[in-house]
N, C-alpha and C positions, 0 to 999 in steps of 0.2 A: 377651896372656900372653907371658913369657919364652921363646926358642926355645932346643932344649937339640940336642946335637950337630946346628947346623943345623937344627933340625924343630922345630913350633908344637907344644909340650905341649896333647893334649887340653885341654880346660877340664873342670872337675869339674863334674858334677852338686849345684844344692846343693838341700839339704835346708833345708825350711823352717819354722817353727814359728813361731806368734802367741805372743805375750807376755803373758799377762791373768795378774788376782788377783781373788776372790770379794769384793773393794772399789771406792769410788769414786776414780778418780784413775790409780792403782797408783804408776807412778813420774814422773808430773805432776800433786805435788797442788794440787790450787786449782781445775782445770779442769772442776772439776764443775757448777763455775757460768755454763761457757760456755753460749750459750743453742741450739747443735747438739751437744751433749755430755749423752750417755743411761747413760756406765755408773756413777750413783748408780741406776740401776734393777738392779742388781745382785742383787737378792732375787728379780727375778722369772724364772721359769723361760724365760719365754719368749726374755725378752736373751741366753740362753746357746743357747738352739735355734736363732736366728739368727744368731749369730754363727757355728757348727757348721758349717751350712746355708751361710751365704756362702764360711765358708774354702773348705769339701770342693767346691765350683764352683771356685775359685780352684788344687784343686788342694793346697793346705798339707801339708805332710807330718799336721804334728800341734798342738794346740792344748795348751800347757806354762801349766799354772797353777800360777802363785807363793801359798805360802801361811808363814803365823807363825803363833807359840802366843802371843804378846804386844803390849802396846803400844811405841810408840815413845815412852821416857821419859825419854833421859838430856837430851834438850836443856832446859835451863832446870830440872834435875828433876822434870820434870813431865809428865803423859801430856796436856794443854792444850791444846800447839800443834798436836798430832796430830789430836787429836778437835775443836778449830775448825773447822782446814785439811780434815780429809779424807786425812788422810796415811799409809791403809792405817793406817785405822781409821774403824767397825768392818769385819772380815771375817768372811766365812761361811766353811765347810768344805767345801773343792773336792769331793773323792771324793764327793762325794752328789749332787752333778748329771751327772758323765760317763756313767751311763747314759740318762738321757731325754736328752743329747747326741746319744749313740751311736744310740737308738732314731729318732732324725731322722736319723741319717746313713750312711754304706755301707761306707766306707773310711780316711775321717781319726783319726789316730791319737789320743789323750790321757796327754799327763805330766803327771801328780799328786804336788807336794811332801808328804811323809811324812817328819816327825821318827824316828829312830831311840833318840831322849834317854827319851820320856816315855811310851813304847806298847810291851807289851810284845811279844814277836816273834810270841805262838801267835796273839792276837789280829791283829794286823796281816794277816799270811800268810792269814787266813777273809778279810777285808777285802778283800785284792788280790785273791784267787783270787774271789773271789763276782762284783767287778767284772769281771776279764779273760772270766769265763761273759757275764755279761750284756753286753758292748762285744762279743762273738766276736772274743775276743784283739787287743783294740785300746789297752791300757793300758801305760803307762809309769810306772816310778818314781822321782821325781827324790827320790833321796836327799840328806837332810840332817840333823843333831848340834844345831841348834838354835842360836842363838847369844846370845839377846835372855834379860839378868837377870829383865827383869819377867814372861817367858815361864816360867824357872825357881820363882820368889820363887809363882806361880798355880800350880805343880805339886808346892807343901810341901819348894821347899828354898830353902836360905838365898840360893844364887847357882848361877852356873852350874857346872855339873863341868867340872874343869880340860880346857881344848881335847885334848892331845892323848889324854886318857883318854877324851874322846867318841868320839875314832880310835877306840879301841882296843875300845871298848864297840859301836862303827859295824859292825867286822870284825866279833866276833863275833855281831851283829846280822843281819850277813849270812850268814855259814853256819849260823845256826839258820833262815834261810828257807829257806836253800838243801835244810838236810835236810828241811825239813818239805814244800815245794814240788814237790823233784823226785826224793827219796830215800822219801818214807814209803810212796808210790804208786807202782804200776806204771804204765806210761800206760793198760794195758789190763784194769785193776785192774775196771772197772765194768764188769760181764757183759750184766745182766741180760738173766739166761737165763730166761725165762717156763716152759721149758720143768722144769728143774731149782728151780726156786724161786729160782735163787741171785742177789741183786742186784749184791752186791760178794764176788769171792775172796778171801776172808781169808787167802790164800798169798798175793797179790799185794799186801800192805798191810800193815805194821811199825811197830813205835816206832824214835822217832831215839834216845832216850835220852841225849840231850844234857846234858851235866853240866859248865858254865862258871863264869869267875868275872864272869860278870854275871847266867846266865842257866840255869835246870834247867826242860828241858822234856822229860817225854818221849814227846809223839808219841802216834799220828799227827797229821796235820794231819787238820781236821774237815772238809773239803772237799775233793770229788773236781779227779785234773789238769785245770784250766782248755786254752781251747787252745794260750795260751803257757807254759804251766806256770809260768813265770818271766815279771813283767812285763818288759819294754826297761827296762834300769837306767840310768839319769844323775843326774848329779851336778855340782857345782860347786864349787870349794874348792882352793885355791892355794898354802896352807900347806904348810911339806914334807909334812905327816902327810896333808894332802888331795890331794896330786900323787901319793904313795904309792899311798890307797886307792884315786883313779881310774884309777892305772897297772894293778892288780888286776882292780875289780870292773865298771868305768865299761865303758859300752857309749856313751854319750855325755858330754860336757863340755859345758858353758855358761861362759862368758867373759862378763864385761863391765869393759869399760875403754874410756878414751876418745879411744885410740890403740892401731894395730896392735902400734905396736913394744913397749905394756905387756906386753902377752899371749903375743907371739912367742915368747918366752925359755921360760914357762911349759907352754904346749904342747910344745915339740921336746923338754921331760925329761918330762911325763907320759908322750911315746911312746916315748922311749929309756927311760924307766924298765919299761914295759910289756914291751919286746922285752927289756933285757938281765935284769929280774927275774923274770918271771912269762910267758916263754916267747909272748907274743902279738905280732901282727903290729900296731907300732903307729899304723898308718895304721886298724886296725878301732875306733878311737876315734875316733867320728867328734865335732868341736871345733862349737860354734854360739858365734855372737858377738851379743851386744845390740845392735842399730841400733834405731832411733826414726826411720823417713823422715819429713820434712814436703815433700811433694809437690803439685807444681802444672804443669799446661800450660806454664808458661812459667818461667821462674825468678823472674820479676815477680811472680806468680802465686803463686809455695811463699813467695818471702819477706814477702809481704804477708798471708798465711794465722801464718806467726811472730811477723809484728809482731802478728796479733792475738789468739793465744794467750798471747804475754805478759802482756799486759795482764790476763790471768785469774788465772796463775800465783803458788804462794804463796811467799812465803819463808820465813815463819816452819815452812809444812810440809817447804820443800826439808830448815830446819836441824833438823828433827825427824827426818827419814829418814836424813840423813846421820850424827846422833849417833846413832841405833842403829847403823848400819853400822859404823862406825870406836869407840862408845863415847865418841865424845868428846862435849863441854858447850863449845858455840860463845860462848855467852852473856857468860860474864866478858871476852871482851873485845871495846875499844870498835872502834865503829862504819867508823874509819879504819885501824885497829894494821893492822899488815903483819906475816899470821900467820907467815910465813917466819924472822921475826924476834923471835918471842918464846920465854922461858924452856924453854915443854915442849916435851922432843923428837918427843913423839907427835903434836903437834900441828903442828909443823916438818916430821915426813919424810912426813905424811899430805896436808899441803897442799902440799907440792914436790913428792909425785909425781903431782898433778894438772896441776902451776905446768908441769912439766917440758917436756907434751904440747901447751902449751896453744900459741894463734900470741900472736904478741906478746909486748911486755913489760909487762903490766900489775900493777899491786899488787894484793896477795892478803889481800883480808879476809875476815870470814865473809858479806858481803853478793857476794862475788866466788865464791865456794866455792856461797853459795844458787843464783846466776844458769846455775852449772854443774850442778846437778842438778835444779835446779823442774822445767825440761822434759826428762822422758828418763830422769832418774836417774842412773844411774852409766854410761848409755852412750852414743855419741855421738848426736848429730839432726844429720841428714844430708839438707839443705836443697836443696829445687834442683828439676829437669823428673827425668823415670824415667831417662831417658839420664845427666846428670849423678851421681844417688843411684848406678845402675849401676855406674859409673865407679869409684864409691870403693866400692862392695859388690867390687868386681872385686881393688884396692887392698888391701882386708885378708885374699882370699882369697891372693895375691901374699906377701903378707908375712907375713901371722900365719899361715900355710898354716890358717885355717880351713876347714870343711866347709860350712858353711851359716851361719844367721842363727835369732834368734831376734827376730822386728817386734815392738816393742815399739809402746805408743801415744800420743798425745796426747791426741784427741778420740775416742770412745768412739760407733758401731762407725766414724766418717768415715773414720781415720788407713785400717783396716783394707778400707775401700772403695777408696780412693786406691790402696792398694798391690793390690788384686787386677785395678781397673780400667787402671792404669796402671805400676804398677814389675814387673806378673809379667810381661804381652805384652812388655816391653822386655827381662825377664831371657830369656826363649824365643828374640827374634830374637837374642841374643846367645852360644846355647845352653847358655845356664846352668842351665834347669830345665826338668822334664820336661811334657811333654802332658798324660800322665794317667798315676794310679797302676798303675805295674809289677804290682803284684797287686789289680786293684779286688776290694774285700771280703774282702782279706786282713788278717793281722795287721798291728800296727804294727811288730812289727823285719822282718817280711818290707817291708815298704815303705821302712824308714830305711833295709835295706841293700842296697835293689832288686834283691832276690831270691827270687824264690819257692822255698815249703820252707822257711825261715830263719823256722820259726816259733821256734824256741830257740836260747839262747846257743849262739855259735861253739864248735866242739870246741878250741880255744885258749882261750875263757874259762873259768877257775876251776868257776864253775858246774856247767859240762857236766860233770864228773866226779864230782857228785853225781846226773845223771841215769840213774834205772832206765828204760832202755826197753824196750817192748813185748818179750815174747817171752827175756828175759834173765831166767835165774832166780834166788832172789834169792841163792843160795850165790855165785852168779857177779858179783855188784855189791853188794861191800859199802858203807857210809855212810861217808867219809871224816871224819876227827878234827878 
């Protein structure tokens, strides 16, 4: 690490999270066909209580599951190559297994992607809060606005609502949980007093009477405070409107790109925007970046293990992932064309700023653009022994000042074996990651920010100033607007 006046900057702790989707594949699709690769078993309960089970021995902060309300349909116009390939499609609905997760496990945390576009907030807010009782406040919510037309087009609208009014519908999305979460209840709202009969004080418990222009709810929320009242909030989205709302509401960031230098830019304004607009310290954002390890004993070993996952790997699903991502349709052109070089600009500054990152000078078609996302998806694979992978985990904490990683997979649970058996003992000698959880059988934000207590958002985040706590009456904490 960089010495700063003369002295070795501590090294950061980093926080760790597995990368999964309730589909086969996720973001290497094809590889469902390899014949050590089990996550097309993805329906069965038992693959997620092992996988649970292995993290929380390994130590993982927390297990981040990626979820859609659609198919992936723009490439070829067609949902085809998705559902061939396996190209996250079909998926299940993550929230409905973290608790037989949690009931196997003691301490690792779970972030569940929850659209904010198609659900309305009173129901949601039962949903988190029912889970974060059952996990004993081990829930995260990786907020997202939805992005996919066909996801729209299945929820009775024509297309998607214009990006930044999903902001804008997102924000207030979020302060209707926030009142209903940590403003309708008192923490100390539920008495029962056997002795008085009384279960719940009806002094200690209100309507939000929330009256928006997306959303009239008024309260209370129908569920008593969970133990984190508020799940861990993360999010991902790079748009100004998305570096906005994470400067705000985010307790975590997710990144993927397939170079430090992409993401670097992006981080230093969501924390400067954090510190100079909304009063927080913005290093309490803590950044996770997409890595994909492919690991081996020897380097012989990881790149012989690649050469033979390619061989599984699909392309026709890379260009079905990829034209949801960006919206673009790879298909019209041919086979050789040098995408850099044709008429759309969208299709110009989306494939140069892959071209940008990439080593070499090789020409950029859509079979060049497939071979960059089949395995890994949109974040790098980082090939090599645990010491090598280290080396460049160490490189993007250097340069993109990320916090941690978010391991993404190839082989389904192998990738995730390799990395417990051989990339954690190498992050530990290097003191990158901890022993064991700072709070065993603690929350998940008390573990993200290794601190016991730190069951609820920071007195710096938004949030907290809609919390009524214990003992505050309610003349003395009003609902903020």
């Amino acid at each position: 690490m960089a010495a700063e006046n003369g002295a070795e900057r501590p090294k950061k702790q980093l926080i760790v999270n597995a990368f999964v989707m309730m589909c086969s594949g996720h973001q290497s699709p094809g590889l469902w066909r390899h014949p050590d690769d089990e996550s097309w078993k993805f329906g069965d309960v038992d693959h997620w209580v092992n996988l649970a089970k292995l993290l929380e021995e390994a130590k993982f902060h927390g297990i981040f599951i990626a979820d859609v309300l659609g198919g992936y349909d723009v490439y070829k116009k067609s949902l085809d190559p998705a559902a061939i390939s396996g190209a996250q499609w079909p998926v299940n609905e993550p929230l409905s297994v973290v608790p037989t997760m949690a009931a196997a496990t003691k301490s690792i945390g779970f972030g569940v992607t929850v659209s904010t576009t198609y659900e309305e907030a009173y129901h949601l807010a039962r949903r988190l809060a029912t889970v974060d009782h059952l996990t004993k406040g081990r829930l995260g919510w990786n907020i997202v606005t939805s992005y996919l037309d066909s996801a729209a087009r299945n929820m009775g609208r024509k297309e998607q609502v214009a990006h930044d009014d999903r902001y804008l519908q997102a924000h207030e999305y979020l302060q209707t949980i926030y009142k209903l979460l940590l403003s309708s209840w008192r923490d100390d709202a539920v008495t029962l007093n056997r002795t008085s009969g009384i279960y719940t004080d009806p002094s200690l418990l209100r309507p939000i009477n929330h009256q928006g222009r997306f959303f009239s709810v008024p309260g209370p929320a129908i569920t008593a405070p969970s133990p984190q009242r508020l799940p861990l909030l993360l999010q991902a989205g790079t748009s100004r409107a998305g570096k906005l709302f994470a400067a705000e509401h985010a307790e975590a960031v997710f990144v993927s790109a397939h170079s430090p230098q992409v993401v670097a830019k992006n981080i230093a304004e969501i924390r400067t925007l954090a510190s100079e607009k909304f009063g927080r310290d913005g290093k309490d954002i803590k950044v996770l970046a997409l890595v994909v390890p492919v690991l081996g004993k020897t380097e012989e070993e990881a790149r012989a293990k690649l050469k033979d996952y390619r061989q599984y790997a699909s392309t026709e699903g890379a260009l079905a992932l990829w034209g949801g991502w960006t919206g673009i349709d790879l298909e019209p052109y041919g086979d050789e064309e040098e995408l850099r070089h044709v008429e759309s600009n969208a299709v110009r500054s989306t494939v140069d700023a892959y071209a940008r990152f990439s080593k070499g000078g090789e020409k950029w078609t859509k079979h060049t653009v497939a071979e960059h996302v089949r395995l890994g998806g949109n974040g790098p694979l980082l090939v090599g022994t645990a010491e090598q992978v280290a080396e460049e985990l160490e490189v993007w904490v250097e340069e993109a000042d990320v916090d941690g990683f978010n391991f993404g997979y190839v082989l389904f649970p192998q990738s995730f074996k390799d990395i417990a058996e051989l990339l954690v003992p190498e992050l530990r000698k290097r003191g990158l990651f901890w022993d064991d959880y700072v709070v065993p059988r603690g929350t998940y934000r008390e573990n993200f920010y290794g601190k016991e207590g730190q069951k609820y958002p920071q007195e710096t985040h938004v949030a907290s100033k809609y919390h009524w706590k214990a003992g505050v009456p309610a003349n003395e904490h009003q609902i903020p607007e």
